[in-house]
DSSP file (Angstrom, degrees, kcal/mol; ACC not computed):
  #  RESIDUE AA STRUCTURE BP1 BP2  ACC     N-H-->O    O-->H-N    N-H-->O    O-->H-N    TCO  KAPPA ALPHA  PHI   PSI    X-CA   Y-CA   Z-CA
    1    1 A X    >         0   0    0      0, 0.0     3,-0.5     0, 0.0     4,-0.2   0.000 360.0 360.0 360.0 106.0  109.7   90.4  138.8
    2    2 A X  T 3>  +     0   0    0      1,-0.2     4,-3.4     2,-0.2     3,-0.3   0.802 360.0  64.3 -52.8 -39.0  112.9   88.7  139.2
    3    3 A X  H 3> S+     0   0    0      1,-0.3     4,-1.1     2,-0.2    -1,-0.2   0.685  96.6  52.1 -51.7 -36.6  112.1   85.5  138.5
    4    4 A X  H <> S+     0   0    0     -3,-0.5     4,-1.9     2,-0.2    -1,-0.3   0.454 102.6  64.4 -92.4  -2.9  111.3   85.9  135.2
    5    5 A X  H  > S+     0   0    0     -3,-0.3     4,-1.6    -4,-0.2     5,-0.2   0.901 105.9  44.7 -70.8 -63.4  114.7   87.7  134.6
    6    6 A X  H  < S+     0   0    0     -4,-3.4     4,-0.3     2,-0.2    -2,-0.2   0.691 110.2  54.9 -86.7  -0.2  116.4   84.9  135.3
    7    7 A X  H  X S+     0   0    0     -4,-1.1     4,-0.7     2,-0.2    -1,-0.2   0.865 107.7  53.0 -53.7 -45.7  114.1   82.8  133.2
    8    8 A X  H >X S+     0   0    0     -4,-1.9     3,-4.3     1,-0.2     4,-0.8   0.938 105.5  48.6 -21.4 -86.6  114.9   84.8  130.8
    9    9 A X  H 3< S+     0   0    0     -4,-1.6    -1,-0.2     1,-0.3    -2,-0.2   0.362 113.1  52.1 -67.1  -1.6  119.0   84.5  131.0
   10   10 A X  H 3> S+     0   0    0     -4,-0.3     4,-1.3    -5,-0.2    -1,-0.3   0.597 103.9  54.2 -61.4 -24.5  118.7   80.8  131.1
   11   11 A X  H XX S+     0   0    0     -3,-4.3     4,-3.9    -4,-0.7     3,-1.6   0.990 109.7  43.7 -63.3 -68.4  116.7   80.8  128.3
   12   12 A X  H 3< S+     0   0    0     -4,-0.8    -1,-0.2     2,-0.2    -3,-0.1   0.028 117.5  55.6 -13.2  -0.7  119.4   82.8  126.3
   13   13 A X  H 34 S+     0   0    0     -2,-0.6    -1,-0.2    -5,-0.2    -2,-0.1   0.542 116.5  30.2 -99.0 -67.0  122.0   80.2  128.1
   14   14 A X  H << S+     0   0    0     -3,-1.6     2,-0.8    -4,-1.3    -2,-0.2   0.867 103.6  73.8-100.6 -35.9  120.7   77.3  127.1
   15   15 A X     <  -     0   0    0     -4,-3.9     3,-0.1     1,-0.1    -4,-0.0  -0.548  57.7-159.6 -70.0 135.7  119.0   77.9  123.7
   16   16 A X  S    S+     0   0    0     -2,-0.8     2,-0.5     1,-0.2    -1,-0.1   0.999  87.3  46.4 -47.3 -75.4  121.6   78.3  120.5
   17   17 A X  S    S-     0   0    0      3,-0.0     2,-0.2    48,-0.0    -1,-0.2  -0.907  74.0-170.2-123.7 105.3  119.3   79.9  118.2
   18   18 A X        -     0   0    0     -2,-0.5    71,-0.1    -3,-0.1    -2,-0.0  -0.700  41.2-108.2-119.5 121.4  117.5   82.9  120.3
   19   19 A X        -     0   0    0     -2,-0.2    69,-1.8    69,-0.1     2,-0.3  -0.333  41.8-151.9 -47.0 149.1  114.6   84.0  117.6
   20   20 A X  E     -AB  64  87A   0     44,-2.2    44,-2.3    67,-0.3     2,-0.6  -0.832  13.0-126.8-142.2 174.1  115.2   87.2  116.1
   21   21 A X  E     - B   0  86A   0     65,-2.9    65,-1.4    -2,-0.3    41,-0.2  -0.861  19.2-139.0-112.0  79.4  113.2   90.6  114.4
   22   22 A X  E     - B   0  85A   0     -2,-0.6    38,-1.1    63,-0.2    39,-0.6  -0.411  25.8-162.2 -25.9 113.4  114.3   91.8  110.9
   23   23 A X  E     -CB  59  84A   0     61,-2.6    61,-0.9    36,-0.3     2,-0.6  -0.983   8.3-156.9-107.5 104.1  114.1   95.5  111.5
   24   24 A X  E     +CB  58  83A   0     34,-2.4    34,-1.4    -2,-0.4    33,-0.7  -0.754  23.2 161.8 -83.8 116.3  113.9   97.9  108.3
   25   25 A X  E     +     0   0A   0     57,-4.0     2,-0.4    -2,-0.6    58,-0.2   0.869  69.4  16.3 -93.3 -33.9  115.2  101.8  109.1
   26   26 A X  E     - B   0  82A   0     56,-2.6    56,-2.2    30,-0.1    -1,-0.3  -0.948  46.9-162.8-124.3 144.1  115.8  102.8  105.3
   27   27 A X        -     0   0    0      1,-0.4     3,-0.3    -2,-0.4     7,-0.2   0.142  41.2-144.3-142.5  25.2  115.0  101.8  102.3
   28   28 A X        -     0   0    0      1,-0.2    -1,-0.4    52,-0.1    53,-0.2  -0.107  42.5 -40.8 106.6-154.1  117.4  103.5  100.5
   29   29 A X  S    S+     0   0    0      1,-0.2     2,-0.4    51,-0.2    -1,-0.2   0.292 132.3  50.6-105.6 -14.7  117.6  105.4   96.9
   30   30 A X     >  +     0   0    0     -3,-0.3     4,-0.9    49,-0.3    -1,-0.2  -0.813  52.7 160.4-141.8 119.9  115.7  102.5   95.5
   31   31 A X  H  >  +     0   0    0     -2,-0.4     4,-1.6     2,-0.2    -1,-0.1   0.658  69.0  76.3-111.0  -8.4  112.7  101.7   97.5
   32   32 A X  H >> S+     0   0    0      2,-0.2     4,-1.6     1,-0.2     3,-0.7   0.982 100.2  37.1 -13.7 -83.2  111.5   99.8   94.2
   33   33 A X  H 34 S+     0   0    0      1,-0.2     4,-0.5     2,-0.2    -2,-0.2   0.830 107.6  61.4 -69.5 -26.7  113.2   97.4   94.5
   34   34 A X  H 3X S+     0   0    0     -4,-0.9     4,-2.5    -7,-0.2    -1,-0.2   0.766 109.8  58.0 -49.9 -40.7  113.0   97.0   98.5
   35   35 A X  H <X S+     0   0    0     -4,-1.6     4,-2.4    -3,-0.7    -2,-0.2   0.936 105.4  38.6 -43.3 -75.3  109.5   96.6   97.5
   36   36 A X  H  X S+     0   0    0     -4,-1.6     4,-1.2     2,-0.3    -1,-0.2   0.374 114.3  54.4 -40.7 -27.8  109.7   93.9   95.4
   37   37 A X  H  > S+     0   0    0     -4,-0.5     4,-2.1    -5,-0.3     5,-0.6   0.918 111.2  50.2 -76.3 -55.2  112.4   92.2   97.7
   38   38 A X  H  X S+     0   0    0     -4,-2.5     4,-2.6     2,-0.2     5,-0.6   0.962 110.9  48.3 -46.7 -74.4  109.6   92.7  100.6
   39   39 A X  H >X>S+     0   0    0     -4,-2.4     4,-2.1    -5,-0.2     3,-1.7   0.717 116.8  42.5 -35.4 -81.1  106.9   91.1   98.4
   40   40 A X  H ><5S+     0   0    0     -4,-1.2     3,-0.6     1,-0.3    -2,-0.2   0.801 123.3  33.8 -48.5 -69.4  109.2   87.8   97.3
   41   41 A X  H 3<5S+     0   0    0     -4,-2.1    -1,-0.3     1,-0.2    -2,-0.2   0.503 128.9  32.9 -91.7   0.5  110.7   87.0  100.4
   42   42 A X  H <<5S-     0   0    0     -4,-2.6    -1,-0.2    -3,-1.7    -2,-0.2   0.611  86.1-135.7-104.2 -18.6  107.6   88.0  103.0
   43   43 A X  T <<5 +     0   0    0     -4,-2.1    -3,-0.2    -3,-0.6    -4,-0.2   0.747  51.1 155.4  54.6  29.7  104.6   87.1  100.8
   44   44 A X      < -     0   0    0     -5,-0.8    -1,-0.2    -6,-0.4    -2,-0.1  -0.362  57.8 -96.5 -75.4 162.6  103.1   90.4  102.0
   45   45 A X     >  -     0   0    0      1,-0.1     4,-1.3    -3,-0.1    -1,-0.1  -0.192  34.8-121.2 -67.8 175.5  100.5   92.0   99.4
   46   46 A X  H  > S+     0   0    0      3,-0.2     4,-2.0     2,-0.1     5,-0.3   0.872 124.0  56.7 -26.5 -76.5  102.6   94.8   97.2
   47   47 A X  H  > S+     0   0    0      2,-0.2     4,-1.1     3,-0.1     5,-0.2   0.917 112.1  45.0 -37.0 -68.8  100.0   97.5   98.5
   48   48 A X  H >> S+     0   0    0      1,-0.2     3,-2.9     2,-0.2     4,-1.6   0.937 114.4  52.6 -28.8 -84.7  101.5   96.0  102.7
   49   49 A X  H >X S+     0   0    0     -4,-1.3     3,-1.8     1,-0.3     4,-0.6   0.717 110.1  41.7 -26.6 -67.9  105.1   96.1  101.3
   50   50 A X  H 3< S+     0   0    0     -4,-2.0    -1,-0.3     1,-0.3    -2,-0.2   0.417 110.8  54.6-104.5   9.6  105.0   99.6  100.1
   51   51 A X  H << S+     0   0    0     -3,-2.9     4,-0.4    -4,-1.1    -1,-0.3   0.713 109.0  57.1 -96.6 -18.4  103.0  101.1  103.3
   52   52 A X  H X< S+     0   0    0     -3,-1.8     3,-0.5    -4,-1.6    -2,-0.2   0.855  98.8  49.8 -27.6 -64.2  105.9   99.4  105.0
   53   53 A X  T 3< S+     0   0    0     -4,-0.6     3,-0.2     1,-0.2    -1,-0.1   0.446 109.7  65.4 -85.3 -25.5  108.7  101.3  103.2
   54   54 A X  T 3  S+     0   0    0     -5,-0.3     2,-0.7     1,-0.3    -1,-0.2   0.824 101.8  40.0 -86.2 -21.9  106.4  104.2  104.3
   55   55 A X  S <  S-     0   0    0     -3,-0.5    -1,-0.3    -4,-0.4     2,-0.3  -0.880  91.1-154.7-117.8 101.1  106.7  103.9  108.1
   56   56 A X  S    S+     0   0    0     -2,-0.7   -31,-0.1    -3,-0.2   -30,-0.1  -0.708  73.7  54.6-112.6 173.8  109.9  103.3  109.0
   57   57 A X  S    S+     0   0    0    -33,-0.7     2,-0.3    -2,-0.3   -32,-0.2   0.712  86.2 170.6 -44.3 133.8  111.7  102.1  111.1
   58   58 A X  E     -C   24   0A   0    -34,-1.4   -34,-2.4    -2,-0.0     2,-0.8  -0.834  35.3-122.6-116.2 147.2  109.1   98.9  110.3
   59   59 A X  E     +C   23   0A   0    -36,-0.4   -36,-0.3    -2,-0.3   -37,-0.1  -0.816  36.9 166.4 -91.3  74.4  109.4   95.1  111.5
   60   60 A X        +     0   0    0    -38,-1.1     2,-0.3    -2,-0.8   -37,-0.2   0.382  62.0  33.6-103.4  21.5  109.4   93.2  108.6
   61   61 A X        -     0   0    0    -39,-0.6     2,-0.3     3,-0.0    -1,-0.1  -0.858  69.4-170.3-163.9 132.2  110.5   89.8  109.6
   62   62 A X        -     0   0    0     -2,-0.3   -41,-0.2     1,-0.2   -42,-0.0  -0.996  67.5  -4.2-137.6 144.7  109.4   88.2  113.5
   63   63 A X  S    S+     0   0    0     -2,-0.3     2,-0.2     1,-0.2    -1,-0.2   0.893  88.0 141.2  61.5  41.3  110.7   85.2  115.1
   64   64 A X  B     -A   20   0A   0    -44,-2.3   -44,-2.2     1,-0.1    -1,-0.2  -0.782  47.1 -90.4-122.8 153.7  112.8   83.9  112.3
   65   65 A X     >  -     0   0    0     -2,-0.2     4,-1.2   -46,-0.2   -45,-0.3  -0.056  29.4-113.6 -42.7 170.8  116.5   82.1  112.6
   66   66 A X  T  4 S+     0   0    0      2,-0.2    -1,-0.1     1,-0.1   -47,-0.0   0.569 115.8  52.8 -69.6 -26.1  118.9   83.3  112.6
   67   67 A X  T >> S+     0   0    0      2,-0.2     4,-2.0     1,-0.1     3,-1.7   0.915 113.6  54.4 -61.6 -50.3  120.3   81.9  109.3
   68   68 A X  H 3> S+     0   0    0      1,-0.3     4,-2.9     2,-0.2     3,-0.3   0.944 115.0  37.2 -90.0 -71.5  116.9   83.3  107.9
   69   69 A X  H 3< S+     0   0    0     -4,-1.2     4,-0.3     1,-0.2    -1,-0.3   0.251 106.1  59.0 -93.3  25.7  117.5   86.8  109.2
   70   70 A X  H <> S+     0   0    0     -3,-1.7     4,-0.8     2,-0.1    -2,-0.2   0.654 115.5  44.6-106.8 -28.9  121.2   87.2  108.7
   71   71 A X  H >X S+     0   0    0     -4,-2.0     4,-2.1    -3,-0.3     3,-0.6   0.891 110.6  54.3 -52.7 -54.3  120.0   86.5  104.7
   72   72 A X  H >X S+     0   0    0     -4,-2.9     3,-3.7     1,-0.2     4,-1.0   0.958 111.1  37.6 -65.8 -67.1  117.4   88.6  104.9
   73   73 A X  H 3> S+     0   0    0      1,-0.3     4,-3.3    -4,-0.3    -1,-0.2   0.615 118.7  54.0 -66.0 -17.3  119.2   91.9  106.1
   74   74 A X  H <X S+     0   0    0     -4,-0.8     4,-2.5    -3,-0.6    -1,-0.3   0.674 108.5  48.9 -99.4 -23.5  122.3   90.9  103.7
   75   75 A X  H <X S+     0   0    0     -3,-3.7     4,-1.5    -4,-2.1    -1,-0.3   0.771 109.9  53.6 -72.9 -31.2  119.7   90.7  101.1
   76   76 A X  H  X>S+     0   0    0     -4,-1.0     5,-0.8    -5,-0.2     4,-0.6   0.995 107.1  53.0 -62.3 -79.1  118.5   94.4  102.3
   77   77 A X  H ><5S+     0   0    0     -4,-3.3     3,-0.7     3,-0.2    -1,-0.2   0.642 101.0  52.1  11.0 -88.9  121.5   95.6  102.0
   78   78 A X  H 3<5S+     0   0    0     -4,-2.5    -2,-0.2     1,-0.2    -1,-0.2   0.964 109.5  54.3 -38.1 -67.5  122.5   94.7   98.4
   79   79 A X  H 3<5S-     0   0    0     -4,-1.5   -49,-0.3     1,-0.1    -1,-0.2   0.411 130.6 -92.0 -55.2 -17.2  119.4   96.2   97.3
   80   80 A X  T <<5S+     0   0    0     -3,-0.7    -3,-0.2    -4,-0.6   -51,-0.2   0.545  80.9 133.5 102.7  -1.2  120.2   99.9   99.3
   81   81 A X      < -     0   0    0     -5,-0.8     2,-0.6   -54,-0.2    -1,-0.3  -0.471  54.8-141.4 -40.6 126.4  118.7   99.3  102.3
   82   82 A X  E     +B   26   0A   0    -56,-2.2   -57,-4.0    -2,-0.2   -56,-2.6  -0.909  39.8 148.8-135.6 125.1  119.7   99.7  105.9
   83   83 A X  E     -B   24   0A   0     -2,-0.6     2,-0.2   -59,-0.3   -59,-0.2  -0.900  24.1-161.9-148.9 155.1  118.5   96.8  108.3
   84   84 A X  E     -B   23   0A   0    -61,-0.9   -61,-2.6    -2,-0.2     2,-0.4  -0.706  18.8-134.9-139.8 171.2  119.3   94.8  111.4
   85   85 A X  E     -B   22   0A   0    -63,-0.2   -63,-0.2    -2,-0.2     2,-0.2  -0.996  21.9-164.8-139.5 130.7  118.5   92.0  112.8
   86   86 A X  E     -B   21   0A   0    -65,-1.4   -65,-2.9    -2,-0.4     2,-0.4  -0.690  19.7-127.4-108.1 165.9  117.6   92.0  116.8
   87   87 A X  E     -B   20   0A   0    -67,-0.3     2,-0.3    -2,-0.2   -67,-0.3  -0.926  30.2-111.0-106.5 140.9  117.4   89.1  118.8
   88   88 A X              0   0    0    -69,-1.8   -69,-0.1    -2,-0.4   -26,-0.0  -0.582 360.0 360.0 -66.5 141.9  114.4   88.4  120.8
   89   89 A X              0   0    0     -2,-0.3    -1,-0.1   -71,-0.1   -78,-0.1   0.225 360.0 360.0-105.5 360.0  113.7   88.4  124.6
């Protein structure tokens, strides 16, 4: 469908702040504490969080700023953790 393509790239044009996906691939050498970040900052159950950490790559953030998911991944990070943050289409 063409049409919707180039709905698409107009959206992506004209909005600033295109929603984006917190992606998790690793959760590092200390998946504790990835745990415990996931709990605070998702309000997911513990038990959620750490079946998360178990299937990776996992989605842990949808439809968030950008402000919101350039924190989160930076937060990932510190912690041992390897995340991105995708923009949505």
């Amino acid at each position: 469908m063409e049409g919707s393509d180039t709905v698409s790239e107009s959206f992506l044009l004209v909005c600033d702040d295109v929603p984006r996906t917190v992606v998790l691939t690793d959760s590092g050498p200390r998946a504790i504490e990835i745990v415990k970040l996931l709990r605070r900052r998702t309000g997911l159950s513990l038990w959620h969080c750490k079946s998360l950490i178990s299937e990776l790559p996992a989605t842990i953030l949808k439809n968030v700023p950008e402000e919101v998911a350039t924190a989160m991944v930076a937060e990932l990070h510190a912690a041992g953790a390897t995340a991105h943050a995708e923009a949505n289409q």
